[in-house]
Backbone as JSON, one array per atom type, in Angstrom:
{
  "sequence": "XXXXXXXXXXXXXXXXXXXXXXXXXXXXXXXXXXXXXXXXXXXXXXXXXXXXXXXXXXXXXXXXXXXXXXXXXXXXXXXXXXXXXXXXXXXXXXXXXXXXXXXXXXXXXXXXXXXXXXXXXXXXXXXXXXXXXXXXXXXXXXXXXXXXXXXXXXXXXXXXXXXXXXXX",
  "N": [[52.71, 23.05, -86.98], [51.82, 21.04, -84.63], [48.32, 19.81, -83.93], [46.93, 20.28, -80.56], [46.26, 18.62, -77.48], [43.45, 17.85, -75.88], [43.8, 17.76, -72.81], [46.15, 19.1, -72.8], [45.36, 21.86, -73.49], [43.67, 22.98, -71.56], [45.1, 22.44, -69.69], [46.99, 24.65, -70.38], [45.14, 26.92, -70.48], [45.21, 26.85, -67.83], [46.93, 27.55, -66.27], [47.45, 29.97, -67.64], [45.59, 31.5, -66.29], [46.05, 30.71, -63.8], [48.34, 32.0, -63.17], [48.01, 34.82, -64.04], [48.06, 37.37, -62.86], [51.34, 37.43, -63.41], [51.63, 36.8, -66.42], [50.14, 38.34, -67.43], [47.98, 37.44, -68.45], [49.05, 36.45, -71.35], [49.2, 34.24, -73.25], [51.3, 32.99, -74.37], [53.58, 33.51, -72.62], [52.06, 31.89, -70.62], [52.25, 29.62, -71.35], [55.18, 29.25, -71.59], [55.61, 28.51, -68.46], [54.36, 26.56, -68.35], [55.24, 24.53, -69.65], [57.54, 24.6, -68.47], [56.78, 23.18, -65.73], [55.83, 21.14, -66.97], [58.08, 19.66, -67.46], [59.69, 19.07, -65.2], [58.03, 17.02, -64.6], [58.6, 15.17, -66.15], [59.2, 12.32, -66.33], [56.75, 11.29, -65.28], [55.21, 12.33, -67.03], [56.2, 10.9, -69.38], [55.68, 8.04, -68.96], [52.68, 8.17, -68.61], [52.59, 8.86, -71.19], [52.87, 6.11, -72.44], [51.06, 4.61, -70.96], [48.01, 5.9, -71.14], [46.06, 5.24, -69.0], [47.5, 6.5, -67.34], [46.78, 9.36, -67.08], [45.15, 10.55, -64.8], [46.26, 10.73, -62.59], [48.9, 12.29, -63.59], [47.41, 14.72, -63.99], [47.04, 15.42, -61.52], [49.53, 15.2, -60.14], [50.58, 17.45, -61.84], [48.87, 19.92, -61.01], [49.76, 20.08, -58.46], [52.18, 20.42, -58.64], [51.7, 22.88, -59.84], [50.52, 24.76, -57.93], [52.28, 24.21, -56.03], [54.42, 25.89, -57.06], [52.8, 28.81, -57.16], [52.6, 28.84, -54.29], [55.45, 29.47, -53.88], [55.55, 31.53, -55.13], [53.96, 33.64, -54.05], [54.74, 33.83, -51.38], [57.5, 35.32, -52.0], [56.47, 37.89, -51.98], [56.2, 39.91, -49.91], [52.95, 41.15, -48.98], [51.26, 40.16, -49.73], [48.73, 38.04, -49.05], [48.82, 34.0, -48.83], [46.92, 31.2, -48.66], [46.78, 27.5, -48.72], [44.94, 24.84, -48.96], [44.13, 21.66, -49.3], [42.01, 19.57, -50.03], [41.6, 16.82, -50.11], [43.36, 15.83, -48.41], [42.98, 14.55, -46.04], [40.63, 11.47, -45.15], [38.26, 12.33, -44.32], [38.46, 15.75, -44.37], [37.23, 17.07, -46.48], [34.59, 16.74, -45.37], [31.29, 18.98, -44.15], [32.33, 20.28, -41.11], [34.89, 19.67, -41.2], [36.16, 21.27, -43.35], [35.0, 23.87, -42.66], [36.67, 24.41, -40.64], [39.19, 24.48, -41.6], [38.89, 26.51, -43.83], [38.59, 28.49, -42.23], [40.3, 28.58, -40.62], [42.68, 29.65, -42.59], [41.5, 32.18, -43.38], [42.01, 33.47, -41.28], [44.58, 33.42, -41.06], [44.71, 35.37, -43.91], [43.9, 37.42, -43.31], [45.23, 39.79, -42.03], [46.23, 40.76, -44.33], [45.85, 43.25, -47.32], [45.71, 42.77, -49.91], [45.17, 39.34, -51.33], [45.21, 35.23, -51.63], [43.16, 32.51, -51.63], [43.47, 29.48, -52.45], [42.05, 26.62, -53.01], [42.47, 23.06, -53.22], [41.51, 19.7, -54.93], [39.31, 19.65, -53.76], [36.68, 18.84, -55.69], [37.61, 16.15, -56.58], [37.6, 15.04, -53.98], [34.9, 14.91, -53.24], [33.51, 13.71, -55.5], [34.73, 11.12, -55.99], [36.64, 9.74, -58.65], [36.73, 7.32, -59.1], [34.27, 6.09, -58.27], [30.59, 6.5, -58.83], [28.92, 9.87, -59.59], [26.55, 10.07, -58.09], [23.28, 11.85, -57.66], [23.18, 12.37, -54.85], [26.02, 12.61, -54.85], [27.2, 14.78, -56.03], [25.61, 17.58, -55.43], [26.42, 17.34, -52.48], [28.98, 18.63, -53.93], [28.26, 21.06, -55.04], [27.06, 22.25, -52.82], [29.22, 22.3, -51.01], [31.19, 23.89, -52.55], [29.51, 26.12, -52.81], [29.31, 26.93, -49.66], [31.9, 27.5, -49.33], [32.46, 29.63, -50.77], [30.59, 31.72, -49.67], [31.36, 31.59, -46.75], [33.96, 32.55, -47.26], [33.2, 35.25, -48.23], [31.48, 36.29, -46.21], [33.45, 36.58, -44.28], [35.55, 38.17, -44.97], [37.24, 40.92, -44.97], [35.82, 44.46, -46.09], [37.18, 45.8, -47.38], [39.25, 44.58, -48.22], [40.81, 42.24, -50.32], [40.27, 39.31, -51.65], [41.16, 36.83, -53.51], [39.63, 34.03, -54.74], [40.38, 30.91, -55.15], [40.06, 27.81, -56.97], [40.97, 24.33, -57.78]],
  "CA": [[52.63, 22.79, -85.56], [50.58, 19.56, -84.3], [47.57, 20.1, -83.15], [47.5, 20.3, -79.41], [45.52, 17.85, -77.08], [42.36, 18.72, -75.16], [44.34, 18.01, -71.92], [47.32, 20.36, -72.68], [44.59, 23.08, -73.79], [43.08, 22.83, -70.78], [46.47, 22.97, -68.64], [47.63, 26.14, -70.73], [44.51, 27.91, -69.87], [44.93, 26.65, -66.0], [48.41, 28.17, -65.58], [47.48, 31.17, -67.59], [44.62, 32.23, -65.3], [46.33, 30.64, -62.22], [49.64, 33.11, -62.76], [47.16, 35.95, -64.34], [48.95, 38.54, -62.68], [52.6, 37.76, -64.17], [52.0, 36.47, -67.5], [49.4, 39.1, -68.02], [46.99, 36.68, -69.66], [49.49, 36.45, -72.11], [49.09, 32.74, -73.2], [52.66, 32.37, -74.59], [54.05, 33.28, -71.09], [51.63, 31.12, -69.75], [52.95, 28.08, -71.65], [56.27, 28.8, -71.16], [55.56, 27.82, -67.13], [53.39, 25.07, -68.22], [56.63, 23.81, -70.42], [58.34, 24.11, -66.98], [56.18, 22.48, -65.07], [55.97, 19.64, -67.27], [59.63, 19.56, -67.77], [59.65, 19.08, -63.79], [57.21, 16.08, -64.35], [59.08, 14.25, -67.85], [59.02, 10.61, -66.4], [55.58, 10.79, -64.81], [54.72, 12.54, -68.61], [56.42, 9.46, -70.35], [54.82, 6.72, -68.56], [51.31, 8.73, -69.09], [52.01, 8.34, -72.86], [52.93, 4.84, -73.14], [49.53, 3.85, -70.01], [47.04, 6.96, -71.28], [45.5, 5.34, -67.25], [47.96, 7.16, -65.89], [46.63, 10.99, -66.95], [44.63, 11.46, -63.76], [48.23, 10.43, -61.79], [49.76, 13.39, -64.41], [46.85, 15.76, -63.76], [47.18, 15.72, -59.66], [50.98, 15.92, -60.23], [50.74, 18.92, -62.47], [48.26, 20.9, -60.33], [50.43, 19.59, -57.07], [53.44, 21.17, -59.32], [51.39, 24.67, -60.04], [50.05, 25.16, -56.4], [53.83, 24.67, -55.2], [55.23, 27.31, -57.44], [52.22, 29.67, -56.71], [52.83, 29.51, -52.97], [56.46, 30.19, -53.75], [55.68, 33.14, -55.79], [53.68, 34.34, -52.9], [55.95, 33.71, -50.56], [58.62, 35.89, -52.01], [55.88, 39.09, -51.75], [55.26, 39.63, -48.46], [52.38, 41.91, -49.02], [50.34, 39.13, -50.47], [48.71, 36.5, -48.43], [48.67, 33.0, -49.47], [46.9, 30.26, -48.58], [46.54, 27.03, -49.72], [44.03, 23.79, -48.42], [43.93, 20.29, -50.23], [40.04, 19.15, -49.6], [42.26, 15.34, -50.62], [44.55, 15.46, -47.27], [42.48, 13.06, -44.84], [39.53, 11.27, -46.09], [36.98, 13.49, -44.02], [38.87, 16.79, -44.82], [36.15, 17.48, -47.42], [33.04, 17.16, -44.61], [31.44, 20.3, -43.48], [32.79, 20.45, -40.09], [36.7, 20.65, -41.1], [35.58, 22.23, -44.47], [34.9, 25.04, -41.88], [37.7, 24.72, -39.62], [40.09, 24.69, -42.86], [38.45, 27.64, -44.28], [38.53, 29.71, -40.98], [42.2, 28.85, -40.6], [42.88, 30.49, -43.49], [40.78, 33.27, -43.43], [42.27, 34.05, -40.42], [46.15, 33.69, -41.54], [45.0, 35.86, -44.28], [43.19, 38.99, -42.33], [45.93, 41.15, -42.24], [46.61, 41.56, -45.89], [45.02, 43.96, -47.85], [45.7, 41.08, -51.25], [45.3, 37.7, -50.82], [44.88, 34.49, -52.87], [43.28, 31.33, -51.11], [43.69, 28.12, -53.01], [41.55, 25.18, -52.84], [42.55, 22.06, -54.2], [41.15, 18.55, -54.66], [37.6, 19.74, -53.5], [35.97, 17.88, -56.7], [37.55, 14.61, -56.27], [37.28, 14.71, -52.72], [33.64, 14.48, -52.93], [33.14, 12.93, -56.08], [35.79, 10.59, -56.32], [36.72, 9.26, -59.59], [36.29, 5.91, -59.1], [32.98, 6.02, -57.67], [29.52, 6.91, -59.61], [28.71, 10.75, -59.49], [25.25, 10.4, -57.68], [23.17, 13.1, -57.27], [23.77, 13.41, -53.61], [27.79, 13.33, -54.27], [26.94, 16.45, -56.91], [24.71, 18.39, -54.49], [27.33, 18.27, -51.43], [29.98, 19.36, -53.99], [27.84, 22.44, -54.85], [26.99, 22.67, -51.46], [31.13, 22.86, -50.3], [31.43, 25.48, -53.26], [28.8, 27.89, -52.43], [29.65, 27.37, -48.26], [33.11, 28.03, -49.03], [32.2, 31.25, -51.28], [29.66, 32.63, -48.11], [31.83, 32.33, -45.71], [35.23, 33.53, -47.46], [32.53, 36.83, -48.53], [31.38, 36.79, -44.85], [34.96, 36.78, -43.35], [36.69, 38.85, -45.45], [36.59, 42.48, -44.76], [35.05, 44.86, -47.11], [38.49, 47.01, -47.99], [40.5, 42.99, -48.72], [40.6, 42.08, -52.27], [40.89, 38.28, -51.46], [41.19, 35.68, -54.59], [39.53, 32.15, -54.23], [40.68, 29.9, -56.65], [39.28, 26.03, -57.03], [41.26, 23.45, -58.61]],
  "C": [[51.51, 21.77, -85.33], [49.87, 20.08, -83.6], [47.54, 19.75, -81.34], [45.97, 19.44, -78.7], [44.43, 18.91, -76.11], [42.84, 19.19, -73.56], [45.29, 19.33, -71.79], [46.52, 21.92, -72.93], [44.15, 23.59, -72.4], [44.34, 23.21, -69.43], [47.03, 24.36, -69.09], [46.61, 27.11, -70.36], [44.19, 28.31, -68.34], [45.54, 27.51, -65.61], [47.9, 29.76, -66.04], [45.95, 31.82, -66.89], [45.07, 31.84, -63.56], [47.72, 32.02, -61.6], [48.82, 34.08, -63.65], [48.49, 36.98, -64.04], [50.88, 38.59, -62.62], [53.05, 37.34, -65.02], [51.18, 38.06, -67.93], [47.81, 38.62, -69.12], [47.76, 36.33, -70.79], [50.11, 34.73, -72.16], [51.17, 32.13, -73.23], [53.75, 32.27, -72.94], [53.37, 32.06, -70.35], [52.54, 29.74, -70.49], [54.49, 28.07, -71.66], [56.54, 28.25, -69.24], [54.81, 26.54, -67.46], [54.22, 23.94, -69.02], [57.31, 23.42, -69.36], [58.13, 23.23, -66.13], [56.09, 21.39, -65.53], [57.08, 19.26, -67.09], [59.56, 18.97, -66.16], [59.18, 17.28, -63.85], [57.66, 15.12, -65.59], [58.95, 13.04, -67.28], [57.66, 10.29, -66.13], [54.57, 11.26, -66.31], [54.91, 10.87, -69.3], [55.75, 8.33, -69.69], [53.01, 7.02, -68.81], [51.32, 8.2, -70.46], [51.85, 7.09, -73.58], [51.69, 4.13, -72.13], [49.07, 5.37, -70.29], [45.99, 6.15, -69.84], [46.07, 5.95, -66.87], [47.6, 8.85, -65.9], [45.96, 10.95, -65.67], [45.89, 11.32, -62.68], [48.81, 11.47, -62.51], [48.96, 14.93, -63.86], [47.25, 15.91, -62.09], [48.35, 16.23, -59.74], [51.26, 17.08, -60.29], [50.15, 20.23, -61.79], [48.95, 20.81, -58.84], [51.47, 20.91, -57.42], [53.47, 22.89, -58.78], [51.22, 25.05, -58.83], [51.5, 25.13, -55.5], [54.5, 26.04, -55.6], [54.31, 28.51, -57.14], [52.13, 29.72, -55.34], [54.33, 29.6, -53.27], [56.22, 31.26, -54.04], [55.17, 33.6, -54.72], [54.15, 34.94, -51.85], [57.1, 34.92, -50.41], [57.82, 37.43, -51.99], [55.36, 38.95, -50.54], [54.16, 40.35, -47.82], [51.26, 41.32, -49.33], [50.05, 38.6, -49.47], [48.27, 35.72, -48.85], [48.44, 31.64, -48.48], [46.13, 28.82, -49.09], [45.4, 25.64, -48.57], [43.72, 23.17, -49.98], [43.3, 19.65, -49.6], [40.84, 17.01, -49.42], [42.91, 15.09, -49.13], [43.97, 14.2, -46.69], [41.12, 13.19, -45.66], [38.16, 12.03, -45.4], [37.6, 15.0, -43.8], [38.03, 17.88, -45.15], [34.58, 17.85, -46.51], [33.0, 18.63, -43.66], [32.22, 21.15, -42.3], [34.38, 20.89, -39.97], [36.7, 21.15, -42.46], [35.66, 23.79, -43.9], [35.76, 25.49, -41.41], [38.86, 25.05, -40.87], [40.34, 26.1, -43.18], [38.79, 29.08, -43.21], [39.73, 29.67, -40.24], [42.99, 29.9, -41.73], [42.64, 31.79, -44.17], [41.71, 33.94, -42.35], [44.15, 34.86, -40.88], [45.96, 35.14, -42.71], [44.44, 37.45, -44.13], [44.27, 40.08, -42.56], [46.5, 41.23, -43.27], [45.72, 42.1, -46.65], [44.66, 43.23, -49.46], [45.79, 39.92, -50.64], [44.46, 36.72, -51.96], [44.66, 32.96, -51.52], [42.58, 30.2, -51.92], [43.48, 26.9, -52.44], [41.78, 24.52, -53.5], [41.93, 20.99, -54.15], [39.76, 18.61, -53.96], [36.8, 18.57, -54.36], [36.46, 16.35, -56.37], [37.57, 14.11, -54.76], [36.18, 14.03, -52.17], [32.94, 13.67, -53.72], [34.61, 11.96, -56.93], [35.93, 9.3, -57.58], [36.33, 7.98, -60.36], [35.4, 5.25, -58.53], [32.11, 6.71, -58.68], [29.39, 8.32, -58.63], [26.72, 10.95, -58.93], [24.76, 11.62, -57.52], [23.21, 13.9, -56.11], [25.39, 13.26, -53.5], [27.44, 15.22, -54.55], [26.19, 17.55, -55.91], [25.47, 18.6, -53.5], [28.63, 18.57, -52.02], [29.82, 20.34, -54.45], [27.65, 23.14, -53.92], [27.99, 23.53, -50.66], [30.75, 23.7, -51.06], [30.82, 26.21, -52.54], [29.22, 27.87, -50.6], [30.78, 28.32, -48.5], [32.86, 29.47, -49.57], [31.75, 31.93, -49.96], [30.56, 32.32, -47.37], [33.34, 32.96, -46.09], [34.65, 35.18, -47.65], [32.03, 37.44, -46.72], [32.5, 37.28, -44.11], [36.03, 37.49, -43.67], [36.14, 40.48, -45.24], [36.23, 43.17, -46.77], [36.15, 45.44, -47.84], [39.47, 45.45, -48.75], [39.9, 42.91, -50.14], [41.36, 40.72, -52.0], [40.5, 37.36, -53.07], [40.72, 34.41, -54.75], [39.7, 31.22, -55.52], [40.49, 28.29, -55.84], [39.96, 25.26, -57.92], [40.87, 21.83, -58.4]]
}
């Protein structure tokens, strides 16, 4: 078996901690969705291999991919609540002010479930965007977002909820 790239290592351990609760941690499950998911993505794969520029165009895709099928799966339990916010949408998205409003939309949608999973995406390149130098005041307001968003999903969530925050 060929050794396996740092990227694909890195995507098999995404999926199997992003679907946790229906592979079981159980990697091989996990890479059979992360087979799928590529499979989904084969031309924007093949043009990646022959321009290795285009992986961060493959990575967005692929996490675009996973965050669709994990609000389907949600979706189809209606005991769960699921929601999702992409920090990427509009270019001030990411600043505190609708950082907040985002957050406290979603908090709210997910109040009356006793489970819940809310999924941030595109936070990191929101604030430190790829093709810009990582100064130390990008790095500082994208620790900043993290820990807000932690305090107030721990502030806003009741004490009996068992909510999920996942960061991609």
């Amino acid at each position: 078996m060929p050794a396996r790239s740092r990227d694909d290592l890195r995507r098999l351990h995404f999926i199997n901690e992003l679907f946790a609760h229906t592979t079981g941690r159980d990697l091989y499950l996990a890479e059979q969705i992360k087979t799928a998911i590529t499979f989904s993505l084969t031309e924007l794969e093949q043009q990646t291999a022959a321009h290795p520029e285009f992986a961060a165009t493959f990575d967005v895709a692929f996490n675009a991919a996973a965050s669709r099928l994990l609000a389907k799966f949600f979706s189809e339990r209606p005991s769960h609540g699921f929601f999702h916010w992409d920090a990427a949408d509009t270019p001030h998205a990411a600043t505190p002010l609708f950082t907040r409003a985002e957050i406290m939309s979603g908090l709210k949608q997910l109040a009356p479930f006793r489970e819940s999973t809310l999924l941030v995406t595109n936070l990191r390149p929101a604030l430190l965007p790829p093709e810009k130098r990582a100064t130390p005041r990008r790095l500082r307001d994208y620790t900043e977002a993290l820990a807000f968003i932690r305090d107030l999903a721990a502030a806003r969530t009741a004490r009996s909820a068992n909510l999920q925050l996942l960061f991609l």
